[in-house]
DRENFIBA-690220 format. One line per field, with one value per residue (C-alpha): residue number from 1; chain; x, y negated, z; residue in one letter. Coordinates in Angstrom, 3 decimals, always signed. Example, Ala and Ser with C-alpha at 12.3 -4.5 7.8 and 13.67 -1.06 7.14 Angstrom:
% residues 2
i	[1,2];
ch	[A,A];
px	[+12.300,+13.670];
py	[+4.500,+1.060];
pz	[+7.800,+7.140];
aa	[A,S];
END
This chain:
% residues 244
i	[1,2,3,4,5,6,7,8,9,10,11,12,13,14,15,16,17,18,19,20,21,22,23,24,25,26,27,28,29,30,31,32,33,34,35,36,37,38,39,40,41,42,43,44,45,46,47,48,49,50,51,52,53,54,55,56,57,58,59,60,61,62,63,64,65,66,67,68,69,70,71,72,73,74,75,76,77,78,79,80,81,82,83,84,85,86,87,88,89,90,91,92,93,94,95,96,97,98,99,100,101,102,103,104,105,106,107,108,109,110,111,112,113,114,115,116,117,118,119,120,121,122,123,124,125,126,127,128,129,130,131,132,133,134,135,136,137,138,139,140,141,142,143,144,145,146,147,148,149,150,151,152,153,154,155,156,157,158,159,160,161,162,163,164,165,166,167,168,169,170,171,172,173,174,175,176,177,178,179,180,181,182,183,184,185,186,187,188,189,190,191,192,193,194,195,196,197,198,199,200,201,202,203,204,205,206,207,208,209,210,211,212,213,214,215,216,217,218,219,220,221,222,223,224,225,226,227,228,229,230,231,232,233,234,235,236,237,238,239,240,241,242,243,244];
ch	[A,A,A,A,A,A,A,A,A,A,A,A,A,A,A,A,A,A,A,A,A,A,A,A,A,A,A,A,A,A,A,A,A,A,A,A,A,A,A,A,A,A,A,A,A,A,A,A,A,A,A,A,A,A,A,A,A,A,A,A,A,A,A,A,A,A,A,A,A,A,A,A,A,A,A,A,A,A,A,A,A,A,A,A,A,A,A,A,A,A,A,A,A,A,A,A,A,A,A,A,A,A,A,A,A,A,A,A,A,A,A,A,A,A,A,A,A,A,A,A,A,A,A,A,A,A,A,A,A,A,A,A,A,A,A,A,A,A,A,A,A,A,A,A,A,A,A,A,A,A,A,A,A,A,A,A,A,A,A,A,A,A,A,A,A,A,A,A,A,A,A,A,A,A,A,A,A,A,A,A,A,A,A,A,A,A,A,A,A,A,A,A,A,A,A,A,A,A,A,A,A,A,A,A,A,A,A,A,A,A,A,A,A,A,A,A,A,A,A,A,A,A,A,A,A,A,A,A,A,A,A,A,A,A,A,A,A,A,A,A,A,A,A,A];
px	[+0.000,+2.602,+4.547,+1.634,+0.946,+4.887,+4.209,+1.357,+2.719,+5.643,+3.674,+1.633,+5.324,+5.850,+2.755,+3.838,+6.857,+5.899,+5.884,+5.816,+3.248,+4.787,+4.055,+7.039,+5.953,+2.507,+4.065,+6.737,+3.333,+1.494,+4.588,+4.353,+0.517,+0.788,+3.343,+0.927,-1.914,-0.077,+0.949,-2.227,-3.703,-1.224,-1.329,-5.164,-5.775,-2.303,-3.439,-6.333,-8.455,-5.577,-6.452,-3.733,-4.942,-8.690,-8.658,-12.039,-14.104,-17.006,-14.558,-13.741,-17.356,-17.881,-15.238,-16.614,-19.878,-18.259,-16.016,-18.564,-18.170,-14.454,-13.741,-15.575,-13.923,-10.449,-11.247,-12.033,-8.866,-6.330,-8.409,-10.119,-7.736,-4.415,-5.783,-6.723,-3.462,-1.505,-2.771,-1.102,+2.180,+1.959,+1.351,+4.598,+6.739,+5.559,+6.377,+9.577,+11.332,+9.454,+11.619,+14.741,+12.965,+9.400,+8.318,+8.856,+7.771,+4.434,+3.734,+5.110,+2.498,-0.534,+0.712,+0.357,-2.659,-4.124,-3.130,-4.863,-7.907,-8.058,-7.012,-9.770,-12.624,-11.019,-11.911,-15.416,-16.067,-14.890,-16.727,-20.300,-19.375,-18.656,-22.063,-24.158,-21.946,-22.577,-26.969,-26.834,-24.900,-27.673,-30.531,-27.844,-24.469,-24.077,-24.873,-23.031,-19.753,-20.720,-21.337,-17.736,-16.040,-17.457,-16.360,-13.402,-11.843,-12.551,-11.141,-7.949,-7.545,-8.586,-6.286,-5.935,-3.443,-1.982,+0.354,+2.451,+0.602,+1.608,+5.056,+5.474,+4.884,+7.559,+10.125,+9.638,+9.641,+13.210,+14.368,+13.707,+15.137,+18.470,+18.306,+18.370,+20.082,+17.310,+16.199,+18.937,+20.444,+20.014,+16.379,+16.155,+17.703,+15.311,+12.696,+14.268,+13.197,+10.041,+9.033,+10.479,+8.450,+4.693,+5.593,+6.578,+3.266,+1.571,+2.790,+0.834,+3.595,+5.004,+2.006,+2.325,+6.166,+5.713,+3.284,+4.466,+8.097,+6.262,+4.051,+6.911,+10.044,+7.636,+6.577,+10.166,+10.408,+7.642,+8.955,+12.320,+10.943,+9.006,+11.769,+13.535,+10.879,+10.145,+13.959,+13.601,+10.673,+11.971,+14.622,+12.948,+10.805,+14.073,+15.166,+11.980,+12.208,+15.778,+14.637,+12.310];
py	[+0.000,-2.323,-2.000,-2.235,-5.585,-6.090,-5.647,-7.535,-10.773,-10.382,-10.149,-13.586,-15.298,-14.114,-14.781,-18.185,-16.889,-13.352,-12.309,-14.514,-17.370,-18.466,-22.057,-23.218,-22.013,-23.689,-26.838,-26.684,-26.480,-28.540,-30.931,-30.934,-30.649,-34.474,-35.628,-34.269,-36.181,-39.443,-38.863,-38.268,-41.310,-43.439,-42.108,-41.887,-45.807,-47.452,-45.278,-43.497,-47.114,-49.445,-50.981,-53.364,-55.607,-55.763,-59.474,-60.300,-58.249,-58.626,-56.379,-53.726,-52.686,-53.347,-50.385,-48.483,-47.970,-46.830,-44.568,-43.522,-39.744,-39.141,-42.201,-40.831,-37.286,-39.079,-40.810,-37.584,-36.279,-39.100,-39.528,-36.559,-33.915,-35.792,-36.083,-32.981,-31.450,-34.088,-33.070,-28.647,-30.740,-32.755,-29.842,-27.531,-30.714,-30.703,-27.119,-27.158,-30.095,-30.371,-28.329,-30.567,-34.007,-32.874,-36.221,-38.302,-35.419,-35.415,-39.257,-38.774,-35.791,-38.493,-40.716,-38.353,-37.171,-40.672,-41.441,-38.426,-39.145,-42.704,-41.632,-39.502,-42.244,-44.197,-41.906,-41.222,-44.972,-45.605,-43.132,-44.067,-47.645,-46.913,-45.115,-48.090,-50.216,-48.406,-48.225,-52.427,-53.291,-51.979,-54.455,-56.677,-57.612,-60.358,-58.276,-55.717,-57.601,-59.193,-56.040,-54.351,-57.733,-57.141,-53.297,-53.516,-54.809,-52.059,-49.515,-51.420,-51.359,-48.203,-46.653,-47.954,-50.858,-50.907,-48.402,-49.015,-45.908,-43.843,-45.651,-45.073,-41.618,-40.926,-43.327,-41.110,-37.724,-38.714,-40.346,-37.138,-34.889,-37.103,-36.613,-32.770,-32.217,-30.548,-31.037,-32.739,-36.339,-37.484,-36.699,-38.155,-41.674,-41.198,-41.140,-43.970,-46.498,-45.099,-45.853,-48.659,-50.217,-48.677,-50.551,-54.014,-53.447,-54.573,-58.140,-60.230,-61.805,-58.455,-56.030,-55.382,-54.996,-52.840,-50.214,-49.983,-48.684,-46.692,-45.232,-44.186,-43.374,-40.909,-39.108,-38.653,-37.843,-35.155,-33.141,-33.304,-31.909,-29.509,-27.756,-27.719,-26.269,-23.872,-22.682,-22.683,-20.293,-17.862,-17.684,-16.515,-14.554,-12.580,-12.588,-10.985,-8.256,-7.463,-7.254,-4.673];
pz	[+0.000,+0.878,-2.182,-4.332,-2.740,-3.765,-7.440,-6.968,-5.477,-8.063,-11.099,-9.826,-9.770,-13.121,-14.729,-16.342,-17.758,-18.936,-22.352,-25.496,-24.727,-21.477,-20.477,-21.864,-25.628,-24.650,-24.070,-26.997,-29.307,-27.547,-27.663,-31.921,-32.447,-30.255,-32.740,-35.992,-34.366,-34.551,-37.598,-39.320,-37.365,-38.925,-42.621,-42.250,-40.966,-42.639,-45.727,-46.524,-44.827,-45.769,-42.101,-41.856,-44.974,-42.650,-41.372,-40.288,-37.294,-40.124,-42.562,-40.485,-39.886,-43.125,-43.257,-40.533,-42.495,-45.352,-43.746,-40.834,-40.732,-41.569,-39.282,-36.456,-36.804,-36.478,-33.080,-31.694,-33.379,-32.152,-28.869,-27.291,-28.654,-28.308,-24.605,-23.638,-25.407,-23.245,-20.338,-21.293,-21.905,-18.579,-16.595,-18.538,-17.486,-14.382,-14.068,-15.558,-14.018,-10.269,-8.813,-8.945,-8.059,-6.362,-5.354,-7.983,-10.695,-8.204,-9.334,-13.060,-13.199,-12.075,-14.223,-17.250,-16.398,-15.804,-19.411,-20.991,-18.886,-20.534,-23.816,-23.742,-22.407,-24.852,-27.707,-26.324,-26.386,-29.506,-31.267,-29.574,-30.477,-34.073,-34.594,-32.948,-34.939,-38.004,-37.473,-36.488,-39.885,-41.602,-40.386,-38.727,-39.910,-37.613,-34.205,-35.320,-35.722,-32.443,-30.770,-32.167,-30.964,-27.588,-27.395,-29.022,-26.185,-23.837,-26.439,-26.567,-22.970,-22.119,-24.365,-27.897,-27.554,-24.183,-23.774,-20.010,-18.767,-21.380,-21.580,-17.289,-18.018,-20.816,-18.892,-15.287,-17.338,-18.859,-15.673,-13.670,-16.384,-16.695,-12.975,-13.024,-16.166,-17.699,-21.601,-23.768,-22.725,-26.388,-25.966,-22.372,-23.612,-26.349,-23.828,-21.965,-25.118,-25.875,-22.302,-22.045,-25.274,-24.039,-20.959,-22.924,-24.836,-22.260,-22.304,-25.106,-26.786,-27.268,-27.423,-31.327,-31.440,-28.260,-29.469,-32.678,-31.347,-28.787,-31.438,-34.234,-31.342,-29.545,-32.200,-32.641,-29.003,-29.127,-31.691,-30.252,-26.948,-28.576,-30.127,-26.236,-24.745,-27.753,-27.372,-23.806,-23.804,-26.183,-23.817,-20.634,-22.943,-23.709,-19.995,-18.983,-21.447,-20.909,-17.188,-18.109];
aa	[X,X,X,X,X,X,X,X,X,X,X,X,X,X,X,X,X,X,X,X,X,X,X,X,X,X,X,X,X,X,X,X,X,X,X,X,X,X,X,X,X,X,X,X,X,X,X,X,X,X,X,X,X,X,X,X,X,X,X,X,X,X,X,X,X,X,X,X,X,X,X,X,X,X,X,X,X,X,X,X,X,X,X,X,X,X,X,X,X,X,X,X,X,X,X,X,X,X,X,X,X,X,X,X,X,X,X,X,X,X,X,X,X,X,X,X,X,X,X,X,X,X,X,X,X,X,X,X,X,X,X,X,X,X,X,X,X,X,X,X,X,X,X,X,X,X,X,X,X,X,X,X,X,X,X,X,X,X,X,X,X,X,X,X,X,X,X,X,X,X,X,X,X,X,X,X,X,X,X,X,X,X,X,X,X,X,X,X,X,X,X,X,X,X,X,X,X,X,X,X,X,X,X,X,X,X,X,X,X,X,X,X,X,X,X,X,X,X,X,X,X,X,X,X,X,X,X,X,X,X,X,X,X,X,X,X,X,X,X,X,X,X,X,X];
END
C-alpha cells in the first residue's frame, strides 16, 4: 500500500513533464501561435483594410460595415484567442522560471494574467461595439460615428493601444530569467526592449512609437521563446524516457 501511494505521489510530480506534450511544448506552441496572431492582425488591418490611410471616425465605420463579418472574426482572433493562449504561456513561465525568483515570478504571473484578462474584455467589447456600430450606420451615420467615438476609447484602454501591462509583463519575465540564467540572454535583452516600449506606450507623446516597437520586437520575441521552450521540452521529454 505504501509503495503504491509512492508511485502515486511520483507520477503527480511528473505529470507536467511526462511524455511529449509536457508544459514546456505547450508553451513553446502557444509561444508561436501568439506571434501568428499578430501577424495576421497586422497584414489583415495594414493590408487586406488598408487601415492606416482611414482618417475620419465617419470612414472607419464606413469600413466596418463593409467589412462587418471578416472584421468581427479578427477581433475575436487578435483579442479573445491571443488572450486565452496568453494566459497557457503565462502559466509555462511561471512554471519554468518560479523556482529561482518565487516572489517576484508570483507578481510577473498576475501581471500576465491581468493582461490576458483585458485583452480579452477588450476583444469582447470591440466586437459588440462593431455590430451596434454596423446596425446604427444603416438608419444613422451620424450616431453611429458618435457612438464608435465614444467606445473607441474604452477599447484602446482596455487593451488595444496601451500596452504598459503587457510591456510590465515581458520586462519582469526577462528580468527574472536574466536573474536565473534561464532562456537565452540574447532573448532576455530582447525582452528587456520590448518591455520597455509597451511601458513608454503609455505616455501620449510616445504612445504610437511605443506600441508599434512593442508590437513588431515581440513578435520577434515570441517566436524566439518559442523555439527555447520547444527545445527545452523535447529535452525533458528525452530525460523521462531514458529514465524509463
Amino acid at each position: 500500500m505504501a509503495a503504491t501511494t509512492g508511485q502515486v505521489g511520483e507520477s503527480i510530480e511528473q505529470s507536467p513533464t511526462v511524455g511529449r506534450w509536457n508544459y514546456l511544448t505547450m508553451g513553446g506552441l502557444a509561444a508561436l501561435v501568439e506571434a501568428a496572431i499578430y501577424v495576421a492582425g497586422i497584414a489583415y488591418f495594414l493590408v487586406v483594410l488598408d487601415f492606416a490611410s482611414v482618417t475620419g471616425a465617419l470612414q472607419q465605420v464606413e469600413l466596418f460595415a463593409t467589412n462587418e463579418t471578416t472584421l468581427s472574426a479578427m477581433y475575436l482572433l487578435i483579442y479573445v484567442v491571443f488572450g486565452i493562449v496568453l494566459v497557457a504561456l503565462v502559466l509555462t513561465l511561471h512554471e519554468r522560471l518560479a523556482a529561482g525568483a518565487p516572489m517576484l515570478m508570483r507578481a510577473t504571473t498576475a501581471f500576465g494574467l491581468i493582461w490576458a484578462g483585458l485583452v480579452i474584455a477588450s476583444g469582447m467589447v470591440a466586437t459588440l461595439a462593431t455590430g451596434v456600430v454596423v446596425d446604427l450606420y444603416s438608419t444613422d451615420p451620424t450616431q453611429a460615428t458618435t457612438v464608435w467615438l465614444a467606445v473607441s476609447p474604452v477599447i484602446d484602454g482596455l487593451g488595444g493601444g496601451n500596452e504598459i501591462v503587457g510591456g510590465l509583463w515581458t520586462l519582469l519575465v526577462s528580468v527574472v530569467a536574466l536573474r536565473t540564467r534561464a532562456l537565452h540572454r540574447l532573448v532576455n535583452y530582447l525582452g528587456l526592449v520590448v518591455g520597455g516600449a509597451g511601458i513608454l506606450s503609455a505616455i501620449p507623446a510616445l504612445g504610437e512609437i511605443g506600441g508599434g516597437v512593442f508590437g513588431l520586437t515581440q513578435i520577434v520575441w515570441f517566436v524566439a521563446l518559442g523555439v527555447l521552450l520547444l527545445r527545452a521540452g523535447r529535452r525533458e521529454a528525452s530525460a523521462h524516457l531514458r529514465k524509463e
